[in-house]
Structures are given as structure tokens and as C-alpha cells.
C-alpha positions as CSV (number, residue, x, y, z in Angstrom):
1,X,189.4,54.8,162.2
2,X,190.5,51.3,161.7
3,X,193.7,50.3,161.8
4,X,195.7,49.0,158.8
5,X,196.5,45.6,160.5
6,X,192.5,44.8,161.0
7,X,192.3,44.0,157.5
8,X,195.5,42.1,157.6
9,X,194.1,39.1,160.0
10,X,191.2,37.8,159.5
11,X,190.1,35.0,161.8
12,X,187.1,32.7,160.6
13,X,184.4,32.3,163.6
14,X,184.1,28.8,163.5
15,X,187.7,27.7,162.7
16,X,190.7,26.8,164.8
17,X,192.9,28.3,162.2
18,X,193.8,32.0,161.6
19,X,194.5,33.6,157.7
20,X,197.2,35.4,157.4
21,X,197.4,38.5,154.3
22,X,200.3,36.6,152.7
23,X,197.2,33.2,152.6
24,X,199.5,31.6,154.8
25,X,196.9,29.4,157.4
26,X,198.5,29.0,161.4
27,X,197.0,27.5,164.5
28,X,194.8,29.8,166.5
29,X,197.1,30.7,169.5
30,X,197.6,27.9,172.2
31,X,196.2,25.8,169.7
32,X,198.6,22.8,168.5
33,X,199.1,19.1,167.5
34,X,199.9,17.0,170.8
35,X,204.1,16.5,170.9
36,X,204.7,13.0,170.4
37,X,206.3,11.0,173.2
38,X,209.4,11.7,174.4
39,X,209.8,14.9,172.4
40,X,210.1,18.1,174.2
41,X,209.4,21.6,173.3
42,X,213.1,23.1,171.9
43,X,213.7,26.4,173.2
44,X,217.1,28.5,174.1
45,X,217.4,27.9,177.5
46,X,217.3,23.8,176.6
47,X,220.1,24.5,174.0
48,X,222.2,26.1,176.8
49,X,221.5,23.5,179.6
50,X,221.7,20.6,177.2
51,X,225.8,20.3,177.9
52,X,224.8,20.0,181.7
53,X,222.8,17.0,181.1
54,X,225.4,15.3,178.8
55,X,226.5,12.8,181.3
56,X,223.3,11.3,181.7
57,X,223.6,7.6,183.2
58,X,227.3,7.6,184.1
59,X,227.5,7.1,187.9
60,X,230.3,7.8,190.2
61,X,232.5,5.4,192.1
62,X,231.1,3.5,195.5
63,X,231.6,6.1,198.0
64,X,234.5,6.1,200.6
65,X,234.9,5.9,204.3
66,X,236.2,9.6,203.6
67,X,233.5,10.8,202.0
68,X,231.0,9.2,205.3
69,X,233.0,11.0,207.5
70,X,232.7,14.1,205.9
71,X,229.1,13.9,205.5
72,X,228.8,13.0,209.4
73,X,230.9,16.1,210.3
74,X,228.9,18.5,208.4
75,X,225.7,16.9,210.2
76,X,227.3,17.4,213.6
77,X,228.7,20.6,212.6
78,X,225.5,22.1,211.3
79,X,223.6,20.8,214.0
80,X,226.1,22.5,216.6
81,X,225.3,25.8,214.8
82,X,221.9,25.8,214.7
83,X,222.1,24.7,218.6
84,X,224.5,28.3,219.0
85,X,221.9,30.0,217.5
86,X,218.7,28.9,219.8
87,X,221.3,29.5,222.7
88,X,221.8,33.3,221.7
89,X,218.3,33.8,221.4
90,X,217.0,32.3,224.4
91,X,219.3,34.2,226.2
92,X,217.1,37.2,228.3
């Protein structure tokens, strides 16, 4: 028994293009036009990340002294921690 969608699709051997019952003609499946450049494929997920990327080219202010001695103390810090940890395990 065939089913009733069978005779719905018909799909033409030698064409890249697929017939719908309603006559309306699409592109066999992974089968489409090249996106011009610098367009992207628009999906969901882009519309919900596109207000993250909003600030696109605006830098921040030359950083502080502050801001080098808080990077140098999370260094020394981290590397303190991790020197902690091969202490406790070495220990026997």
C-alpha cells in the first residue's frame, strides 16, 4: 500500500528541483544559491544575540594602573593555588 504523500512529491531524476502537489517548484534539499558576501544565514538564535553584538567598534578607555594590578594579583594568586594543589597531592 502506498502512502497518500507518494503521489504528493514527485521529484524529477535529473533535476535539482522538487514539484510540489500545489506546482509550487523548491530546491532539492541542501541545494541553494550561494549567500552573497557579507550576508549571513537569519535564524532565531541571531535575532536573540543580535543586541549583544550592538556595540560593535566602540572601545573602552586606556586601562589603569588599577586594573594592571588586579590582573597581576589574580596571576599570582592563581598560580599560588594551583602550587597548594600539587603540594596536597604530592604529599605520601
Amino acid at each position: 500500500c502506498g502512502s497518500p504523500r507518494s503521489t504528493v512529491v514527485a521529484r524529477a531524476a535529473n533535476s535539482e528541483t522538487i514539484v510540489q502537489g500545489t506546482g509550487k517548484k523548491l530546491p532539492k534539499y541542501g541545494v541553494r544559491d550561494p549567500l552573497p558576501k557579507g550576508m549571513s544565514i537569519r535564524t532565531g538564535l541571531s535575532d536573540l544575540l543580535k543586541p549583544l553584538n550592538s556595540e560593535v567598534g566602540v572601545t573602552a578607555k586606556e586601562d589603569s594602573v588599577g586594573t594592571y594590578t588586579v590582573l597581576l594579583l589574580g596571576i599570582v594568586l592563581l598560580f599560588l593555588f594551583y602550587t597548594l594543589l600539587l603540594l596536597i597531592n604530592n604529599q605520601s
